[in-house]
C-alpha positions as CSV (number, residue, x, y, z in Angstrom):
1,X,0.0,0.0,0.0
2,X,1.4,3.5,-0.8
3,X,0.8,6.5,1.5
4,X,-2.1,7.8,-0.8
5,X,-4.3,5.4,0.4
6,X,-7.4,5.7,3.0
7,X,-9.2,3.5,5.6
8,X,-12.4,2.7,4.8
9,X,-15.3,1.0,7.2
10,X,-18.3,-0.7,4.9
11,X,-21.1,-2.2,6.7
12,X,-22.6,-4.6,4.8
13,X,-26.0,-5.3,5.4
14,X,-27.6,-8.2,3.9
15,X,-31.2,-8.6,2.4
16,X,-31.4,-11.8,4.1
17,X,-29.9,-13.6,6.8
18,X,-27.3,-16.2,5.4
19,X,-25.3,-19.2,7.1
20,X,-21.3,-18.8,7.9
21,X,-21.0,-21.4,5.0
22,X,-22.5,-19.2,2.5
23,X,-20.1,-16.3,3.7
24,X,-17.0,-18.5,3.3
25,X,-18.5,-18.4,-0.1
26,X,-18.4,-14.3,0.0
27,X,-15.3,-14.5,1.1
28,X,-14.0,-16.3,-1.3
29,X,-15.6,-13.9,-4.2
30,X,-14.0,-10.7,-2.4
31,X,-10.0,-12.0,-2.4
32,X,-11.1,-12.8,-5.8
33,X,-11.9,-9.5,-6.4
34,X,-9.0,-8.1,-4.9
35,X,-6.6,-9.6,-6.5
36,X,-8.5,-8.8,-10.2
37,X,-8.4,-5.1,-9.1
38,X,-4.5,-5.3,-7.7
39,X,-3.6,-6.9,-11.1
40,X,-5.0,-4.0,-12.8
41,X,-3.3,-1.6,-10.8
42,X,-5.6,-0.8,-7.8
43,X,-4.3,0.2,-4.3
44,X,-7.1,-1.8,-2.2
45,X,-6.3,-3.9,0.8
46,X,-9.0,-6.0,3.4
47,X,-7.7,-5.3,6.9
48,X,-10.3,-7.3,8.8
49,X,-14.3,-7.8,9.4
50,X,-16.6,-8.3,11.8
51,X,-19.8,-10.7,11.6
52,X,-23.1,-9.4,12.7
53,X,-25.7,-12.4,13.3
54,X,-29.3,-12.5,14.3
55,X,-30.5,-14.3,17.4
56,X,-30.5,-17.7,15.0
57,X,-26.9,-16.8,14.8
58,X,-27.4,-16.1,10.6
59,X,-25.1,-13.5,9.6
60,X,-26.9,-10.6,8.6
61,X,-24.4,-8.4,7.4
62,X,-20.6,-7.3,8.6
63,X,-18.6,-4.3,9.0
64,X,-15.1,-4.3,7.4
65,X,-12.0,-2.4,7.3
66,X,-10.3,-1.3,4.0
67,X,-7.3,0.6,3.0
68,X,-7.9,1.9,-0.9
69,X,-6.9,4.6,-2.8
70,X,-10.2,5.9,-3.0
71,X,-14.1,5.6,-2.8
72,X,-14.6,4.2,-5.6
73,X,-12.1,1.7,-5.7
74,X,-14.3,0.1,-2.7
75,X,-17.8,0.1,-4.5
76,X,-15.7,-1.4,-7.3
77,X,-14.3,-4.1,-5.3
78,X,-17.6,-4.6,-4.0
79,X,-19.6,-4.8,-7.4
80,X,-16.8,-7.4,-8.5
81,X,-17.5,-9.7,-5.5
82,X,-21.3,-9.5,-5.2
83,X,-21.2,-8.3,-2.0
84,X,-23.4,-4.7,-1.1
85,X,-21.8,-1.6,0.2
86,X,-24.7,-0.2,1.9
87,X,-22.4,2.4,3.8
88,X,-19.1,3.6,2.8
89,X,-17.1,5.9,5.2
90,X,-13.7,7.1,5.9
91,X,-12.4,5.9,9.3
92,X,-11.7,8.8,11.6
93,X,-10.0,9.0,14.5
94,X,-10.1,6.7,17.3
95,X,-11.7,7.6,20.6
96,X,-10.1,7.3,23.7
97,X,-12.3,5.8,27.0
98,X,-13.8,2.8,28.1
């Protein structure tokens, strides 16, 4: 990654809920995805996600951490691998406290 690159948080939220098998399957499609857009010259890297489930413990959706050159570069990852970007944000700083 060079120094012009961002963090990004994307929370994903899905239409329905799906089973951790079928998001190994996502998971799969997004390094797919990554690597495709890396090839073609794209500063984008995952830095790590969290699962959201419902009381069924389905995931419902997940929040993850990118560092990308830009906006678009995540919507693009994200239209590659299937996946929604229902909120795309810069990270800010962190806050200090319990």
């Amino acid at each position: 990654m060079t120094n012009d690159t961002a963090d990004f948080l994307i929370m994903r939220e899905l239409d329905d809920p799906i089973t951790y098998e079928q998001l190994d399957g996502a998971t799969d499609a997004s390094g797919a995805a990554l690597e495709e857009l890396r090839e073609e010259g794209t500063d984008i890297e995952w830095v790590g996600s969290e699962v959201l489930e419902d009381d069924a413990g389905q995931v419902t959706g997940t929040f993850c951490h990118y560092r990308a050159e830009s906006e678009e570069a995540i919507y693009e990852h994200a239209d590659r691998a299937g996946l929604p970007a229902t909120n795309v944000s810069r990270q800010g700083d962190p806050l200090d406290g319990e």
